[in-house]
PDB file of N, CA, C and O in Angstrom:
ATOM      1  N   UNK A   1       0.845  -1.167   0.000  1.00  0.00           N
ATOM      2  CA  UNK A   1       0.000   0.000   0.000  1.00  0.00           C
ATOM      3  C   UNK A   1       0.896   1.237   0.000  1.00  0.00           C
ATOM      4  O   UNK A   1       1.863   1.418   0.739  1.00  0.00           O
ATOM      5  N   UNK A   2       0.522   1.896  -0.753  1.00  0.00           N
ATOM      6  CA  UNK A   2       1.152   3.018  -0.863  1.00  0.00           C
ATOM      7  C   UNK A   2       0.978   4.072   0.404  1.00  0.00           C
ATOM      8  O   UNK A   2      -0.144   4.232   0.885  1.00  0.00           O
ATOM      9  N   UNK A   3       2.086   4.764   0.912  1.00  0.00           N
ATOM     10  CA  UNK A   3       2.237   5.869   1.566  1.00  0.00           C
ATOM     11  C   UNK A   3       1.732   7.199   1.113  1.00  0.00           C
ATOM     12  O   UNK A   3       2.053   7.696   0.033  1.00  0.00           O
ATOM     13  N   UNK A   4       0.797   7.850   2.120  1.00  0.00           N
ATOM     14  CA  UNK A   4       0.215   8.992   1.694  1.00  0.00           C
ATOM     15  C   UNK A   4       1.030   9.858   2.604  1.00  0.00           C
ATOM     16  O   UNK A   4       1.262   9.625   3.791  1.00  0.00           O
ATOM     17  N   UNK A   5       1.457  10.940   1.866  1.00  0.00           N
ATOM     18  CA  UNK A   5       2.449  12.338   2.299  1.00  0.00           C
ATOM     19  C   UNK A   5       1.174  13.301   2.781  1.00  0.00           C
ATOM     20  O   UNK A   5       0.062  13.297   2.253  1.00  0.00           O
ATOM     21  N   UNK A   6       1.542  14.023   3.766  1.00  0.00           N
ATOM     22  CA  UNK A   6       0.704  15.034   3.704  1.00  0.00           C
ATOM     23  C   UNK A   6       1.040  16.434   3.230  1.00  0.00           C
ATOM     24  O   UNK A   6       2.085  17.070   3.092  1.00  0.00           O
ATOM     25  N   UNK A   7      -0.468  16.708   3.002  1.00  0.00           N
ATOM     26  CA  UNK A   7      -0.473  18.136   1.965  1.00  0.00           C
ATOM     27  C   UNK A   7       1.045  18.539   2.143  1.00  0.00           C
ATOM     28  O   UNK A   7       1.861  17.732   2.588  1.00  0.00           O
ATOM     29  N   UNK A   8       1.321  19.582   1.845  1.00  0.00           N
ATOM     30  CA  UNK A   8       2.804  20.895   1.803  1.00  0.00           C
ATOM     31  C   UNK A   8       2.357  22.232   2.728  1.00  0.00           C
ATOM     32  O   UNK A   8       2.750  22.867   3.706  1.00  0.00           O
ATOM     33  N   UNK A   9       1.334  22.221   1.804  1.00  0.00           N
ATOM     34  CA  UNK A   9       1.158  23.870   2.079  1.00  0.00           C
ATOM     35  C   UNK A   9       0.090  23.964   3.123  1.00  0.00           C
ATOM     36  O   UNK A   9      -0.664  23.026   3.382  1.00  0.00           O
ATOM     37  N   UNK A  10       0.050  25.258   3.776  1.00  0.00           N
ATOM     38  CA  UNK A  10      -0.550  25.517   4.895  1.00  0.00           C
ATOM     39  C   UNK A  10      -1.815  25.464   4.688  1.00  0.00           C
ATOM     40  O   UNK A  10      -2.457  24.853   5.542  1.00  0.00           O
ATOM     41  N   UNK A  11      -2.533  26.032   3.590  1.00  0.00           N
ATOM     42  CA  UNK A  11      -3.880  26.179   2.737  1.00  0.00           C
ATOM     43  C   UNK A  11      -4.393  24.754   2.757  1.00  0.00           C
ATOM     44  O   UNK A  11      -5.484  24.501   3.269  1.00  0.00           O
ATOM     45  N   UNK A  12      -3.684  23.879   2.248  1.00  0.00           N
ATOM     46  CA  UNK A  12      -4.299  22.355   2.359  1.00  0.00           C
ATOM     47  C   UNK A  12      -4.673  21.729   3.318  1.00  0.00           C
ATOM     48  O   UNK A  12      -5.608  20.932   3.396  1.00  0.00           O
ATOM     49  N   UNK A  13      -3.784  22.148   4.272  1.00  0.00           N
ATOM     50  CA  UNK A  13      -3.302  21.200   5.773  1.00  0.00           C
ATOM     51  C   UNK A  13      -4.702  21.925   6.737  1.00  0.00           C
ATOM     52  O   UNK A  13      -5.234  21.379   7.703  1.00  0.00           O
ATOM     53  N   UNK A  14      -5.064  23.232   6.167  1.00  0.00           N
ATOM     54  CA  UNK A  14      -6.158  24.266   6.772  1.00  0.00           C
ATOM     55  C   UNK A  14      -7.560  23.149   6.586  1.00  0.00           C
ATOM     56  O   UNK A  14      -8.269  22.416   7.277  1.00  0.00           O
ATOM     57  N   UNK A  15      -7.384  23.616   5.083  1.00  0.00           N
ATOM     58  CA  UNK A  15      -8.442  22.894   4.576  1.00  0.00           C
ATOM     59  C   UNK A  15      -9.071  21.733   4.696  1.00  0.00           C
ATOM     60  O   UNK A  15     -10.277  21.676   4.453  1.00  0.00           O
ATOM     61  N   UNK A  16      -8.237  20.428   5.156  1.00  0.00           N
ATOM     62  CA  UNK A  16      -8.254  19.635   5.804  1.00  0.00           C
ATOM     63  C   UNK A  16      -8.771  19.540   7.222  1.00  0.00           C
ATOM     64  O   UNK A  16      -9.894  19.069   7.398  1.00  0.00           O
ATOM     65  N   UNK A  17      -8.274  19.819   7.924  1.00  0.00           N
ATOM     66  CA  UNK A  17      -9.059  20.323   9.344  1.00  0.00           C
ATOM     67  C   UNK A  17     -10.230  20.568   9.340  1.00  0.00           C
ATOM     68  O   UNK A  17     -11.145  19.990   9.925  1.00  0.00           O
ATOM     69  N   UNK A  18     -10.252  22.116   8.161  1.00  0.00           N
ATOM     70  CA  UNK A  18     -11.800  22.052   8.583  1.00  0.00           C
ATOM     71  C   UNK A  18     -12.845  21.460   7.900  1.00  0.00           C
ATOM     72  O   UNK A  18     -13.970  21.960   7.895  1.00  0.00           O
ATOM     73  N   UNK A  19     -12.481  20.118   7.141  1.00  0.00           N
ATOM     74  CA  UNK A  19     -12.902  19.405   6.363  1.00  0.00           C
ATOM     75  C   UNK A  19     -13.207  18.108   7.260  1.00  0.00           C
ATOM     76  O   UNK A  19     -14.098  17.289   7.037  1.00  0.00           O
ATOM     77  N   UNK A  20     -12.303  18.089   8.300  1.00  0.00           N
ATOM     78  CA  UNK A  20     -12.314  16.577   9.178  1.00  0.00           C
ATOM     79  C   UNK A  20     -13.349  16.436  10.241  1.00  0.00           C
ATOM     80  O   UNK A  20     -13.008  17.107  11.215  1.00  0.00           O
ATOM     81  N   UNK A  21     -14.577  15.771  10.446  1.00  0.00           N
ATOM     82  CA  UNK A  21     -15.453  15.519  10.791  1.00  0.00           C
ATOM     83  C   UNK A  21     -15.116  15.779  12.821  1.00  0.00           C
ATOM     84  O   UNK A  21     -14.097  15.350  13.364  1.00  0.00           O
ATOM     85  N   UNK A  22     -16.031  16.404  13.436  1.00  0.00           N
ATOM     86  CA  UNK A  22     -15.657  16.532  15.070  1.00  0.00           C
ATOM     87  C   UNK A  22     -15.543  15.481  15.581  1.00  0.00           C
ATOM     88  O   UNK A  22     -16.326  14.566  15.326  1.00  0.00           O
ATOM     89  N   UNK A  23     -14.420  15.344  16.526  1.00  0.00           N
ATOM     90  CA  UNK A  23     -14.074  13.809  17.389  1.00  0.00           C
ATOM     91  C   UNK A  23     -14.352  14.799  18.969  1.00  0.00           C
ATOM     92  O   UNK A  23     -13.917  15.864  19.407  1.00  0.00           O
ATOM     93  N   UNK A  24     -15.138  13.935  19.362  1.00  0.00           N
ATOM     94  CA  UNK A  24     -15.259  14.697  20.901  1.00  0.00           C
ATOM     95  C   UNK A  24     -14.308  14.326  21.843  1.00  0.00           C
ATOM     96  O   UNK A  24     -13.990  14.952  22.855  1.00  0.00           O
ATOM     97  N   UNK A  25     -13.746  12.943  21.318  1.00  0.00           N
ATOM     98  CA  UNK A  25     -12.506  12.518  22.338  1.00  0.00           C
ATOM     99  C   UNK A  25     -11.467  13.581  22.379  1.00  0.00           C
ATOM    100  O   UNK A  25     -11.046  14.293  23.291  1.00  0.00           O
ATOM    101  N   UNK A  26     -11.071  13.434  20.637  1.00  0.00           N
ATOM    102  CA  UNK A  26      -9.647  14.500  20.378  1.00  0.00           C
ATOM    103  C   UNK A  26      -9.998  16.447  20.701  1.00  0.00           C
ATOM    104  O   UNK A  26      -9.072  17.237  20.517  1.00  0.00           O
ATOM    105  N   UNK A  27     -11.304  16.927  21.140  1.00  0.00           N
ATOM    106  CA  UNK A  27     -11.262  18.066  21.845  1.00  0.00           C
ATOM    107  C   UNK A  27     -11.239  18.286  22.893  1.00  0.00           C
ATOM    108  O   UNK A  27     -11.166  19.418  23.370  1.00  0.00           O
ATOM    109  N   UNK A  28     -11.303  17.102  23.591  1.00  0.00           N
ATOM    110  CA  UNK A  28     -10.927  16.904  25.248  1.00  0.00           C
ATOM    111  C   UNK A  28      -9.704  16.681  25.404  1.00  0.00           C
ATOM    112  O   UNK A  28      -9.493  16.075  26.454  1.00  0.00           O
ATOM    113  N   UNK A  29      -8.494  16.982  24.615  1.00  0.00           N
ATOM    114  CA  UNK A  29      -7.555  16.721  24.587  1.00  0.00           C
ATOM    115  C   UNK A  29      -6.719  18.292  24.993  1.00  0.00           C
ATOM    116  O   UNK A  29      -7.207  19.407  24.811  1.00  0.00           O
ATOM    117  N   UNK A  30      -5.722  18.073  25.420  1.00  0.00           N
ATOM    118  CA  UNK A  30      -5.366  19.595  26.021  1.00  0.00           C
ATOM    119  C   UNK A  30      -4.728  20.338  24.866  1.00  0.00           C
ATOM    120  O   UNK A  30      -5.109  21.481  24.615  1.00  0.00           O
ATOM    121  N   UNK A  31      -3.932  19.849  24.264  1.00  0.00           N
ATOM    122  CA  UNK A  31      -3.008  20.276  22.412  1.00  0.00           C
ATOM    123  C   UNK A  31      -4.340  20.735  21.806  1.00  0.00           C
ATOM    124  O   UNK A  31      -4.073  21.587  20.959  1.00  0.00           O
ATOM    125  N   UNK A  32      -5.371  20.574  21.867  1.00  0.00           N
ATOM    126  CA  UNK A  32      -6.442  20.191  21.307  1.00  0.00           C
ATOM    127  C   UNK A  32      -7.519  21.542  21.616  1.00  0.00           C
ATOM    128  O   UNK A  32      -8.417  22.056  20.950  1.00  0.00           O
ATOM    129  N   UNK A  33      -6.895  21.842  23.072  1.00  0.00           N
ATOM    130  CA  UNK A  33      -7.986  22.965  23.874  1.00  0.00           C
ATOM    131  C   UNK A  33      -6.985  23.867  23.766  1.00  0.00           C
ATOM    132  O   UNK A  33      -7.450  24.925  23.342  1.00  0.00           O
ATOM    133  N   UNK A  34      -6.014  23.917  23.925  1.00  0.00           N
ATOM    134  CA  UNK A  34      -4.659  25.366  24.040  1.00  0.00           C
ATOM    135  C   UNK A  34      -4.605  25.483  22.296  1.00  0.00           C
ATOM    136  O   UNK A  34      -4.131  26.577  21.989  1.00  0.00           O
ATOM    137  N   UNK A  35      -4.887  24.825  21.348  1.00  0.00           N
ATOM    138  CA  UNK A  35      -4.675  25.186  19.914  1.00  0.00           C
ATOM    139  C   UNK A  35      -4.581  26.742  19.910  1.00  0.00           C
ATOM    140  O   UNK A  35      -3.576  27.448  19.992  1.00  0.00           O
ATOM    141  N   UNK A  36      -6.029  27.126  19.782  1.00  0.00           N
ATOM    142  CA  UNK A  36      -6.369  28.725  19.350  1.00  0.00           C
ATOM    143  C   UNK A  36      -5.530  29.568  20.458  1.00  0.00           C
ATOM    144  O   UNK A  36      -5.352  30.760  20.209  1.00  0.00           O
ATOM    145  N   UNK A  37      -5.059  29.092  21.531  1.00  0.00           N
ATOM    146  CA  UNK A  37      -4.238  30.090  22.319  1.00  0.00           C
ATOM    147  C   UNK A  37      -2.948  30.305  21.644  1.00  0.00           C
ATOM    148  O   UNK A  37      -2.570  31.443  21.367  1.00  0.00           O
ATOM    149  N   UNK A  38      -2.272  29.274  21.375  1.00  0.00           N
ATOM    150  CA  UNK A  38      -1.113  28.827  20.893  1.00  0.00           C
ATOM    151  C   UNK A  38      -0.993  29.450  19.427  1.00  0.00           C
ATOM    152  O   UNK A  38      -0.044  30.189  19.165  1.00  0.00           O
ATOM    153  N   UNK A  39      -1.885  29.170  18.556  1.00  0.00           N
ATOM    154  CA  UNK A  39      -2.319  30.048  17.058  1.00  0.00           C
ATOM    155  C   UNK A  39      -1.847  31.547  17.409  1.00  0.00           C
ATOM    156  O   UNK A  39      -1.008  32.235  16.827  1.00  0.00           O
ATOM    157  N   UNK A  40      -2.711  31.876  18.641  1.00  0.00           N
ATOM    158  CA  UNK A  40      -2.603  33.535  19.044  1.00  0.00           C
ATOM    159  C   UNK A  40      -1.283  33.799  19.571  1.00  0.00           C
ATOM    160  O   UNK A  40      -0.930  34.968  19.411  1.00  0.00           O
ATOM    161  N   UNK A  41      -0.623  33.200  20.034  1.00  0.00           N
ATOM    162  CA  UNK A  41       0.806  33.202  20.229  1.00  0.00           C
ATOM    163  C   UNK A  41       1.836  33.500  19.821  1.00  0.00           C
ATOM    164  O   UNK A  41       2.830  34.112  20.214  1.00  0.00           O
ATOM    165  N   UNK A  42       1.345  32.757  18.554  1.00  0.00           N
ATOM    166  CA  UNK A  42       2.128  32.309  17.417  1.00  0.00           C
ATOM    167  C   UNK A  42       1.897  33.459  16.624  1.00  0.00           C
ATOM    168  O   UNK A  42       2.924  33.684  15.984  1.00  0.00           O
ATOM    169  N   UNK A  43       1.007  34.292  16.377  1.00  0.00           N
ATOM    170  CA  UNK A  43       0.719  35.090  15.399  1.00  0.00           C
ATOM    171  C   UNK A  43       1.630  36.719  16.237  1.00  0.00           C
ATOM    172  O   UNK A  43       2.575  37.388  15.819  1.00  0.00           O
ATOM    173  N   UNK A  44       0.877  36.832  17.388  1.00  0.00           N
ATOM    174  CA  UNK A  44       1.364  37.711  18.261  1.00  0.00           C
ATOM    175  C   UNK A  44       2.690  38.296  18.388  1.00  0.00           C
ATOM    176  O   UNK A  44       2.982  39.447  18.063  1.00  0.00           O
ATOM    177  N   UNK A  45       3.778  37.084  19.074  1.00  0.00           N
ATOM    178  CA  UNK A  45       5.083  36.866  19.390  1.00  0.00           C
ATOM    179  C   UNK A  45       5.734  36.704  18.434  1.00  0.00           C
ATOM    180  O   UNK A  45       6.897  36.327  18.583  1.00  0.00           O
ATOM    181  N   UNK A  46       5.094  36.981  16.850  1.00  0.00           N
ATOM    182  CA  UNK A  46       6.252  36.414  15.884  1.00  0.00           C
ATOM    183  C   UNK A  46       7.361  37.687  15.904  1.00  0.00           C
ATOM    184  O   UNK A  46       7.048  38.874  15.998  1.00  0.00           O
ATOM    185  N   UNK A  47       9.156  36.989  15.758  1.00  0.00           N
ATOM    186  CA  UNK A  47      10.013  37.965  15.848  1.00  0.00           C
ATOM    187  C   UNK A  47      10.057  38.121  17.143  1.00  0.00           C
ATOM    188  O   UNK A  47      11.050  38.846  17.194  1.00  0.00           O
ATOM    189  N   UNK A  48       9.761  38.001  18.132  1.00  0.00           N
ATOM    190  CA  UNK A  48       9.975  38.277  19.438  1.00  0.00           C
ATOM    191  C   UNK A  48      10.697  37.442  20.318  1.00  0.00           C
ATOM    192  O   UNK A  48      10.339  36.265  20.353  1.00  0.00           O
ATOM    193  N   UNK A  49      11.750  37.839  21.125  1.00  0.00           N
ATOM    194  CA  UNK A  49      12.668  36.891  21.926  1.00  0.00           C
ATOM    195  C   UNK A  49      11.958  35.727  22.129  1.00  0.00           C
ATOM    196  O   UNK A  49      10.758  35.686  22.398  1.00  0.00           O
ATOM    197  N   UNK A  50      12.837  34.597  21.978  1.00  0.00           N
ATOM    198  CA  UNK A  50      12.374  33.387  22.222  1.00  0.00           C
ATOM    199  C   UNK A  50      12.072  33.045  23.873  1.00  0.00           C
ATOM    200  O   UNK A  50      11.315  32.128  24.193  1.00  0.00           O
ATOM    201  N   UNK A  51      12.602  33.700  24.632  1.00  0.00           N
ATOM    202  CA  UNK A  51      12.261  33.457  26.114  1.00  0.00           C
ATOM    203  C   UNK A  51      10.867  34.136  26.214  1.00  0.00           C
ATOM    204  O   UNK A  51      10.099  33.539  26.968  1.00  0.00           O
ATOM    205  N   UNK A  52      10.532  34.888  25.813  1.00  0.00           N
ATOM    206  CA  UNK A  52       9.690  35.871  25.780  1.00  0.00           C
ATOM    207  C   UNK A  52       7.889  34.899  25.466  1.00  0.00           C
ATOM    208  O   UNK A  52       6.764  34.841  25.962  1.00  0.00           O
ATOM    209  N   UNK A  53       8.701  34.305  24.305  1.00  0.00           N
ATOM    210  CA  UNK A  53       7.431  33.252  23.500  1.00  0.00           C
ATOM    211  C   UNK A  53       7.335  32.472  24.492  1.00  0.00           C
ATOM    212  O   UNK A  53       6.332  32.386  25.201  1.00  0.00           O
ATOM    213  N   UNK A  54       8.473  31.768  24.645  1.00  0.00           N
ATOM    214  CA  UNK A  54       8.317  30.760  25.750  1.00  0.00           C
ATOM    215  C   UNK A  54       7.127  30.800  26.852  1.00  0.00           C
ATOM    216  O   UNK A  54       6.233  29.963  26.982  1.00  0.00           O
ATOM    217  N   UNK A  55       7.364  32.142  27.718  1.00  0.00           N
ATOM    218  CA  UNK A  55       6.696  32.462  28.784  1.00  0.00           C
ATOM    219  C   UNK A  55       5.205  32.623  28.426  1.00  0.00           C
ATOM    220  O   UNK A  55       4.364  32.371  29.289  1.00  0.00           O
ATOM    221  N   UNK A  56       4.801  33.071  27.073  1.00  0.00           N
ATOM    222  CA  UNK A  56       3.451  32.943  26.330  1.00  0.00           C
ATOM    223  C   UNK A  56       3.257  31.602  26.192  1.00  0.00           C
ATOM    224  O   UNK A  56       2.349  31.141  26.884  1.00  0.00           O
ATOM    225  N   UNK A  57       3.770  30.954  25.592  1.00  0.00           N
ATOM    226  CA  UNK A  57       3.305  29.533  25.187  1.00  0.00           C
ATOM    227  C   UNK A  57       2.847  28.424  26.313  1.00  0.00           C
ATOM    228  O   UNK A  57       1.931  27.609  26.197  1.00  0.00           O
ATOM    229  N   UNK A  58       3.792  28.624  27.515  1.00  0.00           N
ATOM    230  CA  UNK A  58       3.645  28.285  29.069  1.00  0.00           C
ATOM    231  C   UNK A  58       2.092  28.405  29.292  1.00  0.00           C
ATOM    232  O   UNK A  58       1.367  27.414  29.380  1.00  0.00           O
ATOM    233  N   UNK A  59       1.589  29.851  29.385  1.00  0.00           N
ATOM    234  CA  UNK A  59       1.033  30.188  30.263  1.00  0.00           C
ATOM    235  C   UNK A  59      -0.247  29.681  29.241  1.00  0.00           C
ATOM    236  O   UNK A  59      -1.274  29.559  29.910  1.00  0.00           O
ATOM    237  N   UNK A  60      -0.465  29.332  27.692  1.00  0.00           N
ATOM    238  CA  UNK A  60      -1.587  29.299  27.018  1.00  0.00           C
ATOM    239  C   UNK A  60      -1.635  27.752  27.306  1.00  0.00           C
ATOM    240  O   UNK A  60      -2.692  27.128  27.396  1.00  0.00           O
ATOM    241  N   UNK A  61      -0.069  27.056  27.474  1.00  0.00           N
ATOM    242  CA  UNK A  61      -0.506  25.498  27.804  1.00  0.00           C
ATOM    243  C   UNK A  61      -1.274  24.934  29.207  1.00  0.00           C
ATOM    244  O   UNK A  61      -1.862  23.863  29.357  1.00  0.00           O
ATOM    245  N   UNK A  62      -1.056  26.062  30.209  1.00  0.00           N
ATOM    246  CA  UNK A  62      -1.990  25.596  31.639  1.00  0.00           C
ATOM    247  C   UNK A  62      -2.783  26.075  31.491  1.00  0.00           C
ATOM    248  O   UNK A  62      -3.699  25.489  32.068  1.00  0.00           O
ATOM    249  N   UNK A  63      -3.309  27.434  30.709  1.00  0.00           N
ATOM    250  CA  UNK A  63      -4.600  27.419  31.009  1.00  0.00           C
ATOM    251  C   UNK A  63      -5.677  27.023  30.671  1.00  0.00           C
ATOM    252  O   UNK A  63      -6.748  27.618  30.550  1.00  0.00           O
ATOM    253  N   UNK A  64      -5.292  25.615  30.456  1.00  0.00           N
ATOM    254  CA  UNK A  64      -6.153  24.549  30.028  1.00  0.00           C
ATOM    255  C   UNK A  64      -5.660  23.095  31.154  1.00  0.00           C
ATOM    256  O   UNK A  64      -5.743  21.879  31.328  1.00  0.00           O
ATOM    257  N   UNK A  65      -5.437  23.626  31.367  1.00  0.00           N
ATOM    258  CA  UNK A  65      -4.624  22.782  32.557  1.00  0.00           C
ATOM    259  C   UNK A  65      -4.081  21.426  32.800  1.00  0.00           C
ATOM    260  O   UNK A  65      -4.201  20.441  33.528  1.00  0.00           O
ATOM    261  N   UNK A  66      -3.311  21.987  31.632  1.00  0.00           N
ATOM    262  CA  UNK A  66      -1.956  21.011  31.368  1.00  0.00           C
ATOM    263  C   UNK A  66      -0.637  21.053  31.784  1.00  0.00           C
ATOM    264  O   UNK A  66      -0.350  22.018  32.492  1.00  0.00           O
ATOM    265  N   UNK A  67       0.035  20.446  31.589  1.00  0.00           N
ATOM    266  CA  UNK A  67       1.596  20.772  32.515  1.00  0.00           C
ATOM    267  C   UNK A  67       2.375  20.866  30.680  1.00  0.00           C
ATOM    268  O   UNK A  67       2.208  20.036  29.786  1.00  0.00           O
ATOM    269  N   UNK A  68       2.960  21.778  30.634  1.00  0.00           N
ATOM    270  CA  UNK A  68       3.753  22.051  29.294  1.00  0.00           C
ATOM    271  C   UNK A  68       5.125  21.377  29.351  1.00  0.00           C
ATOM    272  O   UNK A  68       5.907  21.275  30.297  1.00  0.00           O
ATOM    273  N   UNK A  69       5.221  20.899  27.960  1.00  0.00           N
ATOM    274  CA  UNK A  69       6.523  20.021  27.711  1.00  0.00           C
ATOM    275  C   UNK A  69       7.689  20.997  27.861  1.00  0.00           C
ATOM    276  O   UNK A  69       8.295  20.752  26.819  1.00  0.00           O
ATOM    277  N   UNK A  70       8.196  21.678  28.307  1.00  0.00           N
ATOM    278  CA  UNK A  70       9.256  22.025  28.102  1.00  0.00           C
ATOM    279  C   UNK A  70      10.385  22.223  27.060  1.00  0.00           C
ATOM    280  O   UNK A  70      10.774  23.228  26.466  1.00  0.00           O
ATOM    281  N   UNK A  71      10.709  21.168  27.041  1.00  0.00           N
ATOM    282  CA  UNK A  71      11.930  21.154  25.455  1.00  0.00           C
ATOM    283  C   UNK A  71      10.559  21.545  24.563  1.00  0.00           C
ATOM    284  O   UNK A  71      10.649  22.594  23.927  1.00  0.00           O
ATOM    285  N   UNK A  72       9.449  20.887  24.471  1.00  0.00           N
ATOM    286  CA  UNK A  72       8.288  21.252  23.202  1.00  0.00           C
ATOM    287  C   UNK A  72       8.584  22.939  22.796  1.00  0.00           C
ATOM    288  O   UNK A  72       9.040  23.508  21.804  1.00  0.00           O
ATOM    289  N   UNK A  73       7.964  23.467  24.386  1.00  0.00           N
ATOM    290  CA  UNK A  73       7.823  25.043  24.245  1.00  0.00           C
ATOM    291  C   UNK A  73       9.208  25.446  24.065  1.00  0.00           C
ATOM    292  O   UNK A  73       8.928  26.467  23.436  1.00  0.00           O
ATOM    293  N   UNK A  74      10.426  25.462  24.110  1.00  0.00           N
ATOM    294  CA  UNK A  74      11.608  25.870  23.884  1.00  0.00           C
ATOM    295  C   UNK A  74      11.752  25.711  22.129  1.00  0.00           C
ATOM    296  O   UNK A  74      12.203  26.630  21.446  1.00  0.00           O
ATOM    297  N   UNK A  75      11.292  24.399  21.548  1.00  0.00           N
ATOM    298  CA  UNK A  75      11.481  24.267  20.111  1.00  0.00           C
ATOM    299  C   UNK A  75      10.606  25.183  19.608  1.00  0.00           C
ATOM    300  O   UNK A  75      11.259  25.857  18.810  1.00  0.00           O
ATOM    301  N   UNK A  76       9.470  25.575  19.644  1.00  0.00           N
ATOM    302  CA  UNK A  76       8.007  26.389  18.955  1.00  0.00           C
ATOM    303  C   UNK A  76       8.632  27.845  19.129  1.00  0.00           C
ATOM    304  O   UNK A  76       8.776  28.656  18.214  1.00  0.00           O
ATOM    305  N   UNK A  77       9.050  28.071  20.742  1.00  0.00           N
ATOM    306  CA  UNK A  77       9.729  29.514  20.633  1.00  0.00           C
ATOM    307  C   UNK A  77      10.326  29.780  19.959  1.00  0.00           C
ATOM    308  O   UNK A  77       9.775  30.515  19.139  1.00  0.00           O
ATOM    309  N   UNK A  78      11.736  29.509  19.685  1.00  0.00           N
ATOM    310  CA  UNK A  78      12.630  29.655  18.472  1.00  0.00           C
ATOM    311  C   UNK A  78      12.184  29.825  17.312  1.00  0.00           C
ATOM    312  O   UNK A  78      12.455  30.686  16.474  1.00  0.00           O
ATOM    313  N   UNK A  79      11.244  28.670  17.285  1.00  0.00           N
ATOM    314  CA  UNK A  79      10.602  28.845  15.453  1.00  0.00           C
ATOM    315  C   UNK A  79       9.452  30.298  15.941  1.00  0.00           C
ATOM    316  O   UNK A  79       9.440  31.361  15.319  1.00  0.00           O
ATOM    317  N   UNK A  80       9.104  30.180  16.421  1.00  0.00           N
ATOM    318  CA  UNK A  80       8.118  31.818  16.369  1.00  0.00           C
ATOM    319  C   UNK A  80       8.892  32.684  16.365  1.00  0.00           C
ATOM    320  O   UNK A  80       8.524  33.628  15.666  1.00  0.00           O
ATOM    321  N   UNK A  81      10.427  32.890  17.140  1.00  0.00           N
ATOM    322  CA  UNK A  81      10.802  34.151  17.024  1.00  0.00           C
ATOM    323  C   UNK A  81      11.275  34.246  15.682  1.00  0.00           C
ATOM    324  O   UNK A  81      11.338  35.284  15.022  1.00  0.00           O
ATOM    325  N   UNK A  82      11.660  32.904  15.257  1.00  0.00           N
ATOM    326  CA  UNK A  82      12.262  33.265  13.819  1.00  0.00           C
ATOM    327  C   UNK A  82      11.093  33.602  12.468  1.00  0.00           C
ATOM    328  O   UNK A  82      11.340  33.404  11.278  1.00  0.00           O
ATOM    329  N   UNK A  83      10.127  34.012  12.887  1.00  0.00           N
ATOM    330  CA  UNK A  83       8.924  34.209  11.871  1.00  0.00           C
ATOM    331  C   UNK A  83       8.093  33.233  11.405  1.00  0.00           C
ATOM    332  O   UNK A  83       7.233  33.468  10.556  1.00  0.00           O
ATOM    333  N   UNK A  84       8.332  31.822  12.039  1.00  0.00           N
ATOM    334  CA  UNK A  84       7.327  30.638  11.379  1.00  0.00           C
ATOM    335  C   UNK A  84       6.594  30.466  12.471  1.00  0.00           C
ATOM    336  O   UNK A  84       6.887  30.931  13.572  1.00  0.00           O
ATOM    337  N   UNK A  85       5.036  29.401  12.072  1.00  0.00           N
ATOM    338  CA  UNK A  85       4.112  29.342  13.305  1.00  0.00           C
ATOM    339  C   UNK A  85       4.019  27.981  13.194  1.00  0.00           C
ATOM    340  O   UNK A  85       3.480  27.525  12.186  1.00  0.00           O
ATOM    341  N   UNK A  86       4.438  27.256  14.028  1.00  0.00           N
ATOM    342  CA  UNK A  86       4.911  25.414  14.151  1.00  0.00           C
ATOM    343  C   UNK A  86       3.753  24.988  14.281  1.00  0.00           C
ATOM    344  O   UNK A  86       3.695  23.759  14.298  1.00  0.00           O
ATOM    345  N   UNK A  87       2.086  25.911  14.453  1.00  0.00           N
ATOM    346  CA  UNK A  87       0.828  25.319  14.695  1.00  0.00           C
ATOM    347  C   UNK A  87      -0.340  25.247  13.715  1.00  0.00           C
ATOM    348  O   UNK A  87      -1.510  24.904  13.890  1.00  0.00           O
ATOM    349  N   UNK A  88       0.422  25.737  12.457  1.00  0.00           N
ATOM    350  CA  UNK A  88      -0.345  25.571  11.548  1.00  0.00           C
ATOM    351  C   UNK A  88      -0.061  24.540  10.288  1.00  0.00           C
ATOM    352  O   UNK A  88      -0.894  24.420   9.389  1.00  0.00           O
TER     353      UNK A  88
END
């Protein structure tokens, strides 16, 4: 069986989502509930010290009340300060 790649582009990968039918399990999920915080984060903090993101990304992962990965939020910072958004 052949391997399916996913989309490339952000437009597809969008489109997809909001194409994919609601799972009530996977919105009880905390990645799942911090998304749109994390989106806003991401859009917000772009270019902005990576410690800086960090301390945003922290505070959008508990307040859903989760305990944040650490190394996770350290990798996403970097890429936000450097102008990309790792959540789309």
């Amino acid at each position: 069986m052949a391997r399916r790649h996913p989309p490339q582009s952000a437009l597809q990968r969008e489109l997809l989502r909001l194409l994919s039918p609601p799972s009530p399990r996977l919105a009880r999920q905390p990645g799942e509930r911090a998304l749109p915080a994390l989106l806003e984060v991401a859009r917000t903090h772009a270019h902005r010290p990576a410690a800086e993101v960090r301390a945003a990304l922290e505070d959008a992962v508990r307040s859903v009340g989760a305990e944040p990965d650490q190394a996770a939020l350290t990798e996403f910072a970097e890429q936000i300060e450097a102008g990309e958004n790792p959540f789309v």
